[in-house]
N, C-alpha and C positions, 0 to 999 in steps of 0.2 A: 670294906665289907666286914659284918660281925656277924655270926653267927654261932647261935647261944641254943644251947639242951634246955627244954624246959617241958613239964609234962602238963599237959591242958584235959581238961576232960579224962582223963587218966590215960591219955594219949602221949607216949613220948615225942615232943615237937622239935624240930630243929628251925628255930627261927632266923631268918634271912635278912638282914637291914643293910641297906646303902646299895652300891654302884655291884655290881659282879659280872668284872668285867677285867682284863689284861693287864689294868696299873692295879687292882686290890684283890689278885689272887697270886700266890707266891707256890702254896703246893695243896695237892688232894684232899682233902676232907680228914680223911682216915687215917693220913699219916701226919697230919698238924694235931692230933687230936689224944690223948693221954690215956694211960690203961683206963683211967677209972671209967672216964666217958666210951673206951671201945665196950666195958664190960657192962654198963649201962645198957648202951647198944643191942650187944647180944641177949642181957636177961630181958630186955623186952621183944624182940624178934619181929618188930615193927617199927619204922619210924615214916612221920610226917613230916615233908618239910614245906613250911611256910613261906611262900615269896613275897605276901600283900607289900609288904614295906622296901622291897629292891626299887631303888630306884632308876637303875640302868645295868642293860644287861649286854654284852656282847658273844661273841662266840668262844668265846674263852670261860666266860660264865656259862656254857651252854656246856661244852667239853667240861666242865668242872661239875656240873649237874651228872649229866652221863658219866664219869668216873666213879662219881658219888656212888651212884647205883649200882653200880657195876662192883664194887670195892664191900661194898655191906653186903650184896647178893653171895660174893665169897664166904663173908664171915656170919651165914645164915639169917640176914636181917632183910624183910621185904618193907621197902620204899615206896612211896607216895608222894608225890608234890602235887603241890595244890598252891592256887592264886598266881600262878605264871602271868607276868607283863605281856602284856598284848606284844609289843614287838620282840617279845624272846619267845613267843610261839611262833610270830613269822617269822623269826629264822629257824627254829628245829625244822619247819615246813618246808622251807626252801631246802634243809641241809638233809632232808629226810629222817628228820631226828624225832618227829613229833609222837611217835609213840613214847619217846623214852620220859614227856611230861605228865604224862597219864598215868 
């Protein structure tokens, strides 16, 4: 899994590529991530994250989504995903997670 800050449309993006999933997530978003990029983070007080390119997701990519959110919502930043895989919406669904990809 990579994921890379990039700002699109003057939108700060976090783009999402490969598997997110139990062998390619090691720790939280926010604590693999460097002052400069947390400080990024907060001067924009938004972020979008981009899923079009995941190409498998399990529940551990879903737990690492909901962290995600949950960990910037601390450090005053509101999240957004956008383009979730169809099978990692049926699982927030099942796990009653699905508001947290909205």
């Amino acid at each position: 899994m990579q994921a890379e800050l990039e700002l699109r449309d003057k939108v700060l993006t976090l783009v999402v590529k490969g598997d997110l999933d139990q062998l390619t997530l090691k720790k939280d978003y926010w604590v693999s991530i460097d002052a400069n990029a947390k400080k990024q983070l907060q001067d924009a007080a938004t972020l979008m994250v981009c899923l079009n390119d995941v190409d498998r997701a399990d529940s551990a990519g879903l737990a690492w989504l909901i962290n995600l959110k949950r960990d910037l919502k601390q450090h005053n930043v509101n999240v957004s995903i956008h383009d979730s895989p169809t099978k990692l919406i049926e699982l927030a669904k099942l796990s009653n997670a699905d508001s947290f990809l909205a």
